[in-house]
C-alpha positions in Angstrom: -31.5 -80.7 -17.0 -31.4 -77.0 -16.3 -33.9 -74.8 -17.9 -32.6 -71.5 -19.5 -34.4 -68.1 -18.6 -36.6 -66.9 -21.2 -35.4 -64.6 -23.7 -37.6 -61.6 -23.2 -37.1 -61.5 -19.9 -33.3 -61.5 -20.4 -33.6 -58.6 -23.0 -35.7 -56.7 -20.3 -33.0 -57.0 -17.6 -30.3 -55.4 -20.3 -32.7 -52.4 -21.3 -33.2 -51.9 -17.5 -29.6 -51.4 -16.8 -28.8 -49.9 -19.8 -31.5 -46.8 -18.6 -29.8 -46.7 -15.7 -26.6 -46.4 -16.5 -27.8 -43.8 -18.9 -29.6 -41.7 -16.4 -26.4 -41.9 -14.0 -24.1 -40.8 -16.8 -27.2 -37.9 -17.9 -27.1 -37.2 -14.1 -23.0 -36.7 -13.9 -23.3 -34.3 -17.1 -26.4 -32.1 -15.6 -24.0 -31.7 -12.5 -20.8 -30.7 -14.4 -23.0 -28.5 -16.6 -24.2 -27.1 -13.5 -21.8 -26.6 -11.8 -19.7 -24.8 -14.7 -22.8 -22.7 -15.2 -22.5 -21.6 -11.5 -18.7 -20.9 -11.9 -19.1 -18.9 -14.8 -22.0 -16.8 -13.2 -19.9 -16.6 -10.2 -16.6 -15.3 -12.7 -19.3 -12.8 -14.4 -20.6 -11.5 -11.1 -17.3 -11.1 -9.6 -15.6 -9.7 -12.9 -18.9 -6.9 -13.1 -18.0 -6.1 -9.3 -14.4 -5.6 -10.1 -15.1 -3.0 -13.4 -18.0 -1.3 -11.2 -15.0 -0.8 -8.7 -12.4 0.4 -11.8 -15.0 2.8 -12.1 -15.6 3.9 -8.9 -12.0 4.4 -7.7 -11.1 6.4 -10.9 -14.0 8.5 -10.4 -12.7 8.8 -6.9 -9.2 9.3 -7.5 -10.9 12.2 -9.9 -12.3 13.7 -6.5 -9.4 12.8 -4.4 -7.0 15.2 -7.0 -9.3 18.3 -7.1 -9.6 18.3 -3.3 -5.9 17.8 -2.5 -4.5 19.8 -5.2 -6.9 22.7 -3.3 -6.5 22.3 0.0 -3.6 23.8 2.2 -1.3 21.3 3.8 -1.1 21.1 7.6 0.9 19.2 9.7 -0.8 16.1 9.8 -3.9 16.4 7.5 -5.1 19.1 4.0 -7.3 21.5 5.1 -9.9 23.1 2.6 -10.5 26.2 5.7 -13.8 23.9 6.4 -13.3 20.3 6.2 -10.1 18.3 6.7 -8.7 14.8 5.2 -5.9 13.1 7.6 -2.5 12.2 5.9 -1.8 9.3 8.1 -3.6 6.5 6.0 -6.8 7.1 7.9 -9.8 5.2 5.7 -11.9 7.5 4.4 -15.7 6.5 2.6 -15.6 8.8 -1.1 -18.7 6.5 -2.3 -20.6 3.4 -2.0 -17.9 1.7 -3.4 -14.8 3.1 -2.4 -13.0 3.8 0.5 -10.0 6.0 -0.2 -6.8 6.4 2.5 -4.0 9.0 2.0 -0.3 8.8 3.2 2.2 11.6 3.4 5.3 10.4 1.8 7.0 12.1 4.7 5.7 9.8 7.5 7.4 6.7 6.2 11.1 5.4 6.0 12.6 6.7 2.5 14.7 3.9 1.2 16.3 6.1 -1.1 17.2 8.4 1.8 16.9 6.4 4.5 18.4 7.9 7.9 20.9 4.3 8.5 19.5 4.7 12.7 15.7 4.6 12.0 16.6 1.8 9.1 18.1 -0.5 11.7 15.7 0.1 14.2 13.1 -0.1 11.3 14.3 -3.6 10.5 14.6 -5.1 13.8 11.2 -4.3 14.9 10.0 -5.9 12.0 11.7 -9.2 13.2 15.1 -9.3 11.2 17.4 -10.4 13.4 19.8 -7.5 14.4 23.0 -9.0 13.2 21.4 -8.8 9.7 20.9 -5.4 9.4 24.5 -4.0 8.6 24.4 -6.4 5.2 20.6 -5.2 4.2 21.4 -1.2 4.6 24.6 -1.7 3.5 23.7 -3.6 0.1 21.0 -1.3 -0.1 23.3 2.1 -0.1 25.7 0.3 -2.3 22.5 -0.4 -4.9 21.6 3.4 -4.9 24.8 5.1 -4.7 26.2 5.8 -8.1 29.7 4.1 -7.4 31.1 0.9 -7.7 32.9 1.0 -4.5 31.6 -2.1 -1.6 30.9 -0.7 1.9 32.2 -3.1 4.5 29.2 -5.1 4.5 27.4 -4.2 1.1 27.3 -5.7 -2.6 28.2 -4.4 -5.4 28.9 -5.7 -9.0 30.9 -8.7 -8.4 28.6 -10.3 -5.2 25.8 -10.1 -8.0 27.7 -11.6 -10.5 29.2 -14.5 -8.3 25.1 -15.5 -7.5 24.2 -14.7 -11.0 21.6 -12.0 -10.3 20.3 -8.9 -12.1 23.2 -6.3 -11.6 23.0 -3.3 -9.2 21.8 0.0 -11.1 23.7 2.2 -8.8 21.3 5.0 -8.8 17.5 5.1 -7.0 15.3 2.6 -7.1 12.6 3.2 -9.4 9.6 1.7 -7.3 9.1 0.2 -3.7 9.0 -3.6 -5.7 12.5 -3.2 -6.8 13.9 -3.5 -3.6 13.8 -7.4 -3.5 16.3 -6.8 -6.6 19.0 -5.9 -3.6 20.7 -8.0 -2.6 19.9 -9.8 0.2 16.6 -8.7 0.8 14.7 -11.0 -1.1 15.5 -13.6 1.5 13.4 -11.4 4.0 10.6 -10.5 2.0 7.7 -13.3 3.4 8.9 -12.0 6.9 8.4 -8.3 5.6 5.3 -8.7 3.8 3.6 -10.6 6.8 4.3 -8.2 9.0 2.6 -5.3 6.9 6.7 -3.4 7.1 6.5 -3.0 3.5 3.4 -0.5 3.4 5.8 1.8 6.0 8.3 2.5 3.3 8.5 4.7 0.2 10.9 5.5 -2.6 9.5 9.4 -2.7 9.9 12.5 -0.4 11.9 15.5 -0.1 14.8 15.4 1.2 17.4 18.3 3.4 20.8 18.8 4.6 19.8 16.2 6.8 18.4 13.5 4.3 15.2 12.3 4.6 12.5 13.9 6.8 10.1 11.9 9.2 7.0 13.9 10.0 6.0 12.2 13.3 2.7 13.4 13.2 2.0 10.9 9.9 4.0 8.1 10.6 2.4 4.7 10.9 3.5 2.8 14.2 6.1 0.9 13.2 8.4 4.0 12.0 7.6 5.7 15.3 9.2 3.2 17.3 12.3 3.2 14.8 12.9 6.9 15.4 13.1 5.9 19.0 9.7 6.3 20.9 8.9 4.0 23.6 5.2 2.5 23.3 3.7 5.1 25.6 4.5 8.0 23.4 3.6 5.7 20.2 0.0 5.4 21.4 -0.2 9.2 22.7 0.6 10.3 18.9 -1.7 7.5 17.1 -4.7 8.0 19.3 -4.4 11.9 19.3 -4.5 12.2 15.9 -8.0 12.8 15.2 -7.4 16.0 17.7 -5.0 18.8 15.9 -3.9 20.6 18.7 -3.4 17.4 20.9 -1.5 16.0 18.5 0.7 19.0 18.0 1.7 18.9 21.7 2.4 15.2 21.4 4.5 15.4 18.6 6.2 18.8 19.7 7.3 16.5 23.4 8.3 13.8 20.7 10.8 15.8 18.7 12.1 17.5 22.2 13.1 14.0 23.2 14.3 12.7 20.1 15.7 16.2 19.2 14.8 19.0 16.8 17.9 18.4 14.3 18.8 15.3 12.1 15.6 14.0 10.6 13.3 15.2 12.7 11.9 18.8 13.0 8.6 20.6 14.9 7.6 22.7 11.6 7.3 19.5 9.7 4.0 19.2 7.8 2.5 17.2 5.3 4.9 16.6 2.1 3.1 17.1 -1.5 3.8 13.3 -2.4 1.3 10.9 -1.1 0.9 7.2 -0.6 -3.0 6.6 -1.8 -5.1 3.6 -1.6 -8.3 2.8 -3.1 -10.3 -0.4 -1.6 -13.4 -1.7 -2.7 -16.4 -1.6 0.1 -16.6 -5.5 0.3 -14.0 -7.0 -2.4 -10.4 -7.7 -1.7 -9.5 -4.9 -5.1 -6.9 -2.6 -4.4 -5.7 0.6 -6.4 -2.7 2.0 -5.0 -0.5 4.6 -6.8 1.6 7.6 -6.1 -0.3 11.2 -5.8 2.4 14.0 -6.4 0.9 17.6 -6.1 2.8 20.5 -7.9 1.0 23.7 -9.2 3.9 24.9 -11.1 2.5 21.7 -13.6 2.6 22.4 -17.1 -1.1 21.2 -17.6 -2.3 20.0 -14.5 -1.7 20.7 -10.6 -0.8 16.7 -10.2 0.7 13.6 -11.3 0.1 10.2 -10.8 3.2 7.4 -10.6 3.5 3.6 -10.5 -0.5 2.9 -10.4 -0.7 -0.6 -9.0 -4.5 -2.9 -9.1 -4.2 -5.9 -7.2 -6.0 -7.6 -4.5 -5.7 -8.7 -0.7 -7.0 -11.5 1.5 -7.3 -8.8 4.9 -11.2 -8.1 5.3 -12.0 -5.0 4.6 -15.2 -5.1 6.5 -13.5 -4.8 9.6 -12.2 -0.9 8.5 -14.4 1.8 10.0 -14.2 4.7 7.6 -14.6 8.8 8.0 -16.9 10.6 5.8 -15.1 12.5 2.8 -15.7 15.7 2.5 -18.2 15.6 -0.6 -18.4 19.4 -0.9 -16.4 21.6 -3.0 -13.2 23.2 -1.7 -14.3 25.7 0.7 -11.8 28.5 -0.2 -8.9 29.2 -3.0 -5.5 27.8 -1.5 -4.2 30.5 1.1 -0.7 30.8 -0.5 -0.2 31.8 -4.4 2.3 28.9 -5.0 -0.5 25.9 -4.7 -3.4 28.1 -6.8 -4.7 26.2 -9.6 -4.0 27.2 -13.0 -7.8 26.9 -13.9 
């Protein structure tokens, strides 16, 4: 006959594994709870970095305005008579938070403008295979022109229609974004992006008989070898640019080569619409809008247009700033058409 096990010792082996059960499941909730309390003090941290940045780049952009607005633009940089901030998206330190680059409008490929040569070149440098380009600068006159008329190998009203996109505006585009809108460029825009092409074109900058300018002295890289310099005279302008006469020598031989009419010119100089960028010391925030200086303003010697935050995966550790000037304007602007109405 088999014997039974005793009771209590049967109740003892439930209450054991009924504790331990209990302690695993206690175990799995302290870890979750944990673990959500890290997130959320990881969320807090990051989102109290992000407004101490807000802060610090409007504060900056504050700073940025005064000193522009008063300085005297030079052919590659503002100039205060004492201290000097480059216009060729050199990264400049404002404050322990923010590091602040400027851009002259007039160094980069307008797209509203746009010389059709430089374009070409433009887009073939940045990998788009060359039999592509007549369709992308074609659609893209046909998008700003004011016509309904279809270059040979454009878009207009009917190629949208037929792939049931957004119709053409026919007139400017409105911001740099809106040029995935045209057609066919939307297909490139990974490609684009990747290779940083996008932060070498603008929607804004003056314009002459001629079109749009290109001030060599300003322009990143990539429009430098679309004008038509070979890689020699690419690297003489980009690594003379900390030096203002050596640059102006470089940029003079440039424009003799490349010729002193069309869109290129020696008494170029720095255009009073700039590309800036804020970027946080460490973060990946960005605040980027569009600085345009005027003293004839109504109430104020600037504006500010399409004012973008967002952020970027590129380390910004790797960025060696200059030191902005953090003194006042050393003199009154030279010429009575920039003075401040203050």
């Amino acid at each position: 006959m088999t014997k039974s096990l005793p009771k209590k010792n049967t109740s003892h082996g439930f209450a054991l594994a009924a504790v331990l059960w209990l302690m695993a499941g206690l175990s799995i909730v302290v870890a979750l709870i944990a673990d959500t309390t890290q997130a959320s003090a990881e969320r807090v941290a990051q989102l109290r970095e992000r407004t101490d940045f807000v802060q610090s780049a409007l504060s900056a952009r504050a700073n940025a305005q005064y000193w522009l607005s008063a300085s005297r633009p030079r052919s590659s940089d503002f100039f205060d008579g004492a201290y000097s901030v480059r216009a060729d998206n050199t990264p400049y330190k404002i404050d322990t938070k923010t590091i602040i680059s400027v851009q002259d409008n007039g160094g980069l490929i307008n797209l509203n403008l746009g010389n059709r040569d430089i374009l070409s070149n433009f887009l073939t440098g940045c990998g788009i295979p060359a039999e592509t380009t007549p369709y992308l600068i074609d659609a893209l006159l046909d998008y700003v022109d004011t016509d309904n008329l279809q270059r040979l190998n454009g878009a207009e009203q009917d190629t949208y229609s037929a792939k049931r996109l957004p119709l053409p505006r026919n007139s400017p585009l409105l911001s740099e974004d809106e040029i995935w809108n045209v057609y066919g460029w939307s297909q490139y825009r990974r490609l684009l992006e990747q290779n940083a092409c996008d932060k070498s074109w603008t929607i804004y900058g003056e314009s002459s008989m001629f079109g749009s300018n290109v001030n060599l002295a300003t322009a990143p890289a990539p429009v430098l070898k679309a004008a038509g310099l070979n890689e020699e005279m690419v690297r003489d302008i980009v690594t003379q640019r900390a030096d203002t006469e050596n640059l102006a020598a470089r940029v003079s031989n440039a424009n003799e080569l490349l010729g002193t009419s069309g869109p290129f010119g020696a008494s170029a100089q720095v255009q009073n619409i700039l590309k800036v960028t804020h970027r946080h010391v460490r973060g990946p925030w960005i605040l980027r809008y569009t600085l345009a200086l005027s003293a004839d303003g109504e109430d104020r010697p600037w504006s500010v247009l399409n004012p973008v935050f967002s952020a970027e995966l590129q380390p910004v550790d790797k960025i060696q700033p200059l030191s902005w000037p953090q003194q006042p304007v050393n003199q009154q602007p030279s010429d009575a058409s920039r003075s401040l109405p203050f």
